[in-house]
N, C-alpha and C positions, 0 to 999 in steps of 0.2 A: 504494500500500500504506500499512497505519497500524499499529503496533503497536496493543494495547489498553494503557493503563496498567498495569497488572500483569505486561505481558510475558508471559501466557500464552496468549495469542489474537494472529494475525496476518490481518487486515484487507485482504481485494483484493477490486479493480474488474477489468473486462474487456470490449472489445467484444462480446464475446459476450453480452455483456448478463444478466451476473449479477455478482453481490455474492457474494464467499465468504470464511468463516471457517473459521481450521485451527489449530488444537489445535498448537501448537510442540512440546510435551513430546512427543508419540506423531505428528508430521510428519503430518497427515494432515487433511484439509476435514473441518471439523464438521458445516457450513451450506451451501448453495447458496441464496440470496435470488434468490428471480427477481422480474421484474415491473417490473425496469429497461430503461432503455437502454440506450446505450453509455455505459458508464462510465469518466471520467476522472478522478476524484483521489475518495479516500475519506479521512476521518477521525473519530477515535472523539472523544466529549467527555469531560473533565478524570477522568467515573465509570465511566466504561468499557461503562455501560447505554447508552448510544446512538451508531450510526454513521452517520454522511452521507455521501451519496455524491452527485457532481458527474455531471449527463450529459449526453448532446448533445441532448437534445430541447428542455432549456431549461428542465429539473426540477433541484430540488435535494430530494433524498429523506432522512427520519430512519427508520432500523432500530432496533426495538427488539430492544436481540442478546441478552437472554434468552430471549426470544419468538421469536426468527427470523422476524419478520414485519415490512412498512411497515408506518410510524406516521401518516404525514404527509409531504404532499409540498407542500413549497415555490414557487409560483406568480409569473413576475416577468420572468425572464431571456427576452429574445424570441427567440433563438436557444442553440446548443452552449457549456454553462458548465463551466470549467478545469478549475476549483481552488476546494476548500472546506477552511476554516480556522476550528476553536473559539477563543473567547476562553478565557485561561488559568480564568476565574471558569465557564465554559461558558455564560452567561447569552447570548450573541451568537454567533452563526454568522457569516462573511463568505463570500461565492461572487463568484468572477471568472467574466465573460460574457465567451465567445468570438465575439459574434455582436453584441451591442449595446454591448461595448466600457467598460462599467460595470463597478462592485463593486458587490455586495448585499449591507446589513447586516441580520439579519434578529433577531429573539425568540424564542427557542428557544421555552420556556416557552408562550409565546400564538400561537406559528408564524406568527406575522405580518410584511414588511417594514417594518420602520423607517428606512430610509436607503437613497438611491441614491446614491454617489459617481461622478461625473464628471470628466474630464479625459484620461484617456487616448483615443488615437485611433485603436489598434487594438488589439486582443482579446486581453483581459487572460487570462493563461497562468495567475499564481499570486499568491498571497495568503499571509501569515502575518502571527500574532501576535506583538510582541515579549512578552518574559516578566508585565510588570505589567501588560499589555494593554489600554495606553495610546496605543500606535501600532501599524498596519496598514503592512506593506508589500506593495503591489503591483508584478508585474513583467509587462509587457505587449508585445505586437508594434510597438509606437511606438518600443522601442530607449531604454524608461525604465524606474525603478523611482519610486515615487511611495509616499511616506510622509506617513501620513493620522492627522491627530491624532482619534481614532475619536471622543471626548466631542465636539469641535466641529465632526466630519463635513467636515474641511475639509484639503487639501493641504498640508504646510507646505516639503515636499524634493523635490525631483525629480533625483536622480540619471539620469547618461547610461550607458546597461550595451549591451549583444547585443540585438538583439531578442531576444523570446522566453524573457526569463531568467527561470530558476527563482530562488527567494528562502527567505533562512533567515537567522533570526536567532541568535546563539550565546546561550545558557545565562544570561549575564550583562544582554543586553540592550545590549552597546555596540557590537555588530561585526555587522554585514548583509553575507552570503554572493551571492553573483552572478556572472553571467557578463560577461566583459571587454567590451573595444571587439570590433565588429563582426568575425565570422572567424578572429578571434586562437586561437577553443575554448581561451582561460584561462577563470579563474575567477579574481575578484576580491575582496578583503575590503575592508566600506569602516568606516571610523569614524563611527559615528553622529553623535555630536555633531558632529565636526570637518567631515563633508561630504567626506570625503576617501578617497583606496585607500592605505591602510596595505601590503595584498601583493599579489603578484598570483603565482598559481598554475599555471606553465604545465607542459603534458604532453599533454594531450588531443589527438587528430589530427583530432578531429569536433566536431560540437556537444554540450553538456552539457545535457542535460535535468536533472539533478537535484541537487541541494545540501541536506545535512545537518550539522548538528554534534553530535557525540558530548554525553552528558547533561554531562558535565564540561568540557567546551567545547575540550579538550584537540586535539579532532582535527577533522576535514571528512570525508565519504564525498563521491563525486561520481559520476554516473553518465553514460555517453556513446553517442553513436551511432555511436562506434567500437568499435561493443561489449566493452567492459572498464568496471570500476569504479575510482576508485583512493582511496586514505585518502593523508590530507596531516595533517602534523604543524601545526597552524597558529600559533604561536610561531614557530619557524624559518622556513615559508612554503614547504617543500618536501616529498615526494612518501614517502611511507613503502612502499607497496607497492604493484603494480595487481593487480586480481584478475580471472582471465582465467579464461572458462569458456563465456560466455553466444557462442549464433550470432547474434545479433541486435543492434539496437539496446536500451542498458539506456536504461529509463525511470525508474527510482527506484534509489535506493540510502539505507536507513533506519536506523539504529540501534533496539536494543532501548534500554527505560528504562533497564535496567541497563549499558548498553553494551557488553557483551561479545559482541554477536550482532552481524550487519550482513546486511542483506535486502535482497537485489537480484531486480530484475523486469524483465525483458525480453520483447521484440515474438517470442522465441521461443517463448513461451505456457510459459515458466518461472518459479519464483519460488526462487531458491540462498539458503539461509544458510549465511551463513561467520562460524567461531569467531574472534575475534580473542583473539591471546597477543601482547599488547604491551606492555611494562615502564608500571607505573604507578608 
């Protein structure tokens, strides 16, 4: 799932091989996009005029969301790609391959690739930007996170995390969101600069698919195959509520721009939003 910038539009992928948009104010699909495949991670750029969506055939697709129609489809990944991630500038696209094990940096603008980063050794899950969108993290089934100085296309950190961890940068740009050592189902926060785990967030009974930080950096959503959600205070480093609802495994858990919403998506072919009322 991906908010739109404005917070009036909410952004989903689905096996079922459509793209769909839903009107928050009045809960309800606006759009059905077909013409996909199975889709794995969607996100909107910085204008909220275009959405990408990740899928297993080894496309990375651009919606034009006034149009409700493809724009363009991105050609590269040899197999099933993660995760796609805008630059905060929207000028770059990033898409992690589940299948060839790469990151793809591409050209919004001229839809072309511009960079292949290599070094991980199995199939890269997720991608984000940090805020001044000067570094890429990726988080991969190698059981690393790999931060990629994006101007010189080149490795500079490699953090050891979970296989398969999700990745999120908080708000400021200093703290990279992750999953722990191997099993643990924590979630760890690491200091950028320092190379190091400042917290680590335990509660989960299963694996974490997904890591968010609230626009004010104030909080984490996290999402599990224990099917629950939970928000975590992240200053103290401890657990504010779990949100219990979904039968399935949660794959996403998102923040609105504004952060008062929280959008959870689960394999139960649901998508819940919950109001947060939390002392600011």
């Amino acid at each position: 799932m991906a908010f739109s910038p404005d917070g009036k539009t909410l952004g989903s992928g689905s096996s079922d091989r459509t793209v769909r948009l839903w009107d928050l104010a009045r809960r309800r699909s606006i759009a059905a996009l077909t013409g996909a495949d199975w889709v794995q991670s969607v996100a909107f750029n910085p204008t909220g005029t275009t959405l990408a969506s990740a899928e297993t055939g080894g496309a990375v697709r651009l919606w034009d969301v006034a149009g409700r129609r493809g724009i363009a489809v991105l050609k590269g990944h040899t197999e099933d790609v993660r995760s796609v991630a805008f630059s905060p500038d929207g000028k770059i696209l990033a898409s992690g391959g589940g299948g060839d094990n790469t990151v793809r940096l591409w050209d919004v603008a001229g839809r072309r690739g511009i960079a292949i980063l290599t070094g991980h050794s199995q199939p890269v899950e997720s991608v984000a930007f940090s805020p001044d969108g000067k570094t890429l993290a990726s988080g991969s089934g190698d059981g690393t996170v790999r931060l990629w100085d994006v101007a010189g296309r080149r490795t500079f950190a490699i953090l050891t995390v979970s296989p398969y961890t999700p990745v999120a940068f908080s708000p400021d740009g200093r703290t990279l969101a992750a999953t722990g050592p191997m099993f643990s189902f924590d979630v760890q926060l690491w200091d950028i600069q320092g190379r190091s785990v400042i917290a680590t967030l335990a509660g989960h009974t299963l694996f974490v698919n997904s890591v968010a930080f609230s626009p004010d950096g104030r909080f984490l959503a996290t999402g599990s195959w224990d099917q629950t959600a939970r928000l975590w205070d992240v200053a103290a480093g401890s657990s504010l509520t779990t949100l219990i609802g979904h039968t399935d495994h949660v794959n996403a858990a998102i923040f609105s721009p504004g952060g008062e919403i929280l959008a959870t998506c689960s394999n139960d072919q649901t998508i819940r939003l919950w109001r947060l009322e939390i002392s600011r």
